[in-house]
Steps between C-alpha positions, in 0.01 A plus 500: 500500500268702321517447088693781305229505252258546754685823636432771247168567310327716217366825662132485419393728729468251780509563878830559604678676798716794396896535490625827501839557449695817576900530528680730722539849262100509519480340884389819666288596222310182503490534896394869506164386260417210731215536735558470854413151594738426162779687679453342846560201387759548250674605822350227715704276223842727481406597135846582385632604201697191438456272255293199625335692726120468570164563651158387470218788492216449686170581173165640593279179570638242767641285278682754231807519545779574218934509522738760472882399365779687494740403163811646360301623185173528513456575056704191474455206734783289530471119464506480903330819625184264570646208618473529861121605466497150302629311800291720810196598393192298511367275213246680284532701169717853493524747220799770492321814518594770231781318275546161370677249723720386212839339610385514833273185348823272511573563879141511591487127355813342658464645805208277581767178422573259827689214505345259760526197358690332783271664799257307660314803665616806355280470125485853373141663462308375227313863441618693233562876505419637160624729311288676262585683142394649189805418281429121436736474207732455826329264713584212314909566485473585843332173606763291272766686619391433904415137419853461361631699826297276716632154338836603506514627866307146614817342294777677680341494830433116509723227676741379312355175588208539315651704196804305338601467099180268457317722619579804312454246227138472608441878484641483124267245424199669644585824283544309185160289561343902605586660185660275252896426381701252546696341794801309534722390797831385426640234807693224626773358207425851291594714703819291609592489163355851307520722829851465726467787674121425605596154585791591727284719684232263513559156527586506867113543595296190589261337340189675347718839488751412213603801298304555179446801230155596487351683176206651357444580152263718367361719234528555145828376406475791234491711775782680648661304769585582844686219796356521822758329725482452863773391781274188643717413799251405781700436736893608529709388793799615306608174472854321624571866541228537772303830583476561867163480662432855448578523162285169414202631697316629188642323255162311407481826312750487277271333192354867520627540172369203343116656673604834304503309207167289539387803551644706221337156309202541619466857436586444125303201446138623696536846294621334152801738457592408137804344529644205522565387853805318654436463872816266642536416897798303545393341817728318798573471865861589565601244777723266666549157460786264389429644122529831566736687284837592705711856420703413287274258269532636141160521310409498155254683422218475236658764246866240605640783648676376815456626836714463787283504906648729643200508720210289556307763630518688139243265400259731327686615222577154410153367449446809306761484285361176363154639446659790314662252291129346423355791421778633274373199319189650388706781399239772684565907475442594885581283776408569848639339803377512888781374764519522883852544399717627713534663872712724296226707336351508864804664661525721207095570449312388790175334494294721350710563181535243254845480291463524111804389279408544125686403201303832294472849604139526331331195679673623848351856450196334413499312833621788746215706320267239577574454861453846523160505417374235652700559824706206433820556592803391369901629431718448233815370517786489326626156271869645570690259228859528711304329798520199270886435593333394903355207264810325379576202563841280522353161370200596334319796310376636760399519888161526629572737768797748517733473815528894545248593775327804223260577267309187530184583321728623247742136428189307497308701232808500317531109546134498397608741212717169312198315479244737339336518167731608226300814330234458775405838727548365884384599793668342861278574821660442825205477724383506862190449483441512884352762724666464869254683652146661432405749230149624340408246257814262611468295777817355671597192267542448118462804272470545138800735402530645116217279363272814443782648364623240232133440423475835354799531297355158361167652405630822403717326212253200359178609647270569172 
């Protein structure tokens, strides 16, 4: 797999073949000023103005050739509009002819990402297709951002077997010895005792796979500071309250959100945002053994507020809820969460739409503003306070999971909700994180889903 920082260059004038890009209000225009041989086989290729479309253009000598693509705007390229040139054309260098490929950098990079670790004859292609450009000031966010994208799709994607809580402790470790901090793993008799609700989830996994809280620290502690916190559970067969086969098939991704936030880390750390950093992963394998936690188990959590399990397959919020507590600790003023909550959100959302729950109307606009740009997308929704009565419980504070059948993604931001930062601004995002099929620039397989978008808001408040 070809090297992100490999994949886009400095224009200097090099050789390079020619992209030019078109969309459909100027289709027959461009078409009409083509010469003939351009237009034969533009229709050879069923040119069409459709996004995605394309055609290569045969150049004067026998080896010139250049590439017509058709894009939705073609003054403002969209982070994907070259992605499926990134993945079909041949290796060599490419310039965008006439405008500045901008965004279209970001898809242009990732779309060259394959996950083959596991195939024995399927390596991708080693050659690189280049992209070329004259605005370097973006070359290097681009690059971190797709190295960050590349990581955290290789972390979702793997085998459970091969990425468990020690080894998300690994990744910690390597970004603390990469740019600095400190780490520390709370585990074993810790946990029991400082972290219920982590432990109950936990402690029926086997050995070498023990729950534990994972955290990075930072930054200037004079710094403003932000909690990173990520669901870490790498593998979730829903426990005594067992998923059915379908519904466990993917479930080696649901420590997606702890890979958002390694990401979001590493982001922070390899661009030294001034602030200071809080990056927590509580990290576990939700299964079944003669520890597992039954329904009906009360819990105590962390913060000593009592839980009643209602559900064992409501783990998520649990081993949150504890890391909340940590971080509240530290007292930060924005905390940011990634979960693969919920089914909830998916029924309400679908795949492609991330939920946002928000405790401030100024950070969510923030956020919804970002995902616009960046063609991130996510929805709000609402932290509907009456929802909270689906939460009660008869013999202790609360429940884990409401009994009532709706509004899911809504009870468990709201359980979430308890546990957050007094004063703190809090962001909850109930992820997928996983494309079921192909797209431009996202392969079939783990996806990074509002990363771009919470990386902004994060420089656009403490970038200097």
């Amino acid at each position: 797999m070809p090297d992100p920082n490999t994949l886009v260059q400095p224009d200097k004038g090099q050789s390079a073949r020619t992209i030019h890009v078109i969309d459909a209000k100027g289709f027959d225009a461009w078409l009409n000023a083509q010469p003939p041989r351009h237009r034969t086989a533009a229709a050879a290729q069923k040119l069409a103005p459709s996004a995605y479309s394309s055609a290569i253009l045969p150049g004067d000598g026998p080896e010139d050739w250049s590439v017509v693509t058709v894009v939705a705007n073609a003054e403002k390229l969209s982070p994907w509009c070259l992605a499926k040139l990134a993945e079909t054309l041949p290796e060599g260098a490419y310039r965008v002819e006439g405008v500045e490929p901008g965004r279209a950098i970001h898809g242009w990079l990732v779309a060259q990402y394959k996950f083959d670790t596991y195939k024995k004859d399927e390596k991708a292609p080693t050659g690189a297709r280049v992209l070329l450009t004259t605005d370097v000031a973006r070359i290097e966010e681009a690059v971190r951002i797709a190295n960050a994208t590349y990581k955290l799709r290789d972390r979702i994607n793997t085998g459970a077997n091969d990425m468990g809580p020690a080894d998300l402790e690994a990744a910690a470790a390597d970004l603390v010895k990469a740019y600095g901090g400190q780490l520390s793993v709370v585990k074993g008799d810790e946990v029991e005792k400082g972290y219920g609700l982590l432990w109950a989830v936990g402690k029926a996994a086997g050995k070498g796979r023990e729950p534990r809280l994972i955290e990075i620290e930072w930054g200037n502690p004079e710094h403003p500071k932000v909690a990173i916190i990520g669901k870490g559970v790498c593998f979730d067969s829903g426990g005594l309250d067992i998923k059915p086969a379908s519904g466990m098939r993917l479930m080696k991704k649901d420590m997606g959100g702890a890979a958002h936030a390694l990401a979001t880390a590493e982001l922070i750390m390899s661009s030294r945002l001034p602030v200071r950093l809080h990056m927590l992963v509580p990290a576990v394998e939700n299964s079944i053994n003669g520890e597992a936690t039954r329904p009906g188990d009360i819990m105590r959590s962390r913060k000593g507020i009592t839980v009643e399990n209602s559900n064992t397959d409501a783990e998520g919020r649990l081993i949150l809820a504890d890391a909340l507590t940590k971080a509240e600790e530290k007292t930060p003023e924005l905390v940011i969460d990634y979960a693969t909550l919920t089914g909830a959100a998916r029924v309400a959302l679908g795949a492609d739409l991330q939920a946002l729950f928000a405790n401030d109307d100024t950070l969510a606009s923030e956020l919804m503003a970002a995902a616009e740009t960046e063609a991130d997308p996510m929805w709000r929704l609402p932290l509907y306070d009456p929802y909270k009565e689906m939460l009660k419980s008869d013999v202790a504070d609360m429940v884990n999971a409401a009994e009532a059948p709706f509004g899911g993604a809504l009870t468990a931001a709201l359980f979430l909700k308890e546990f957050v930062p007094e004063k703190a601004q809090w962001a909850h995002l109930d992820i997928f994180c996983w494309n079921g099929s192909h797209k431009p620039g996202r392969p079939k397989g783990a996806e990074a889903v509002s990363l771009r978008a919470v990386w902004k808001v994060l420089k656009d408040r403490y970038a200097k």
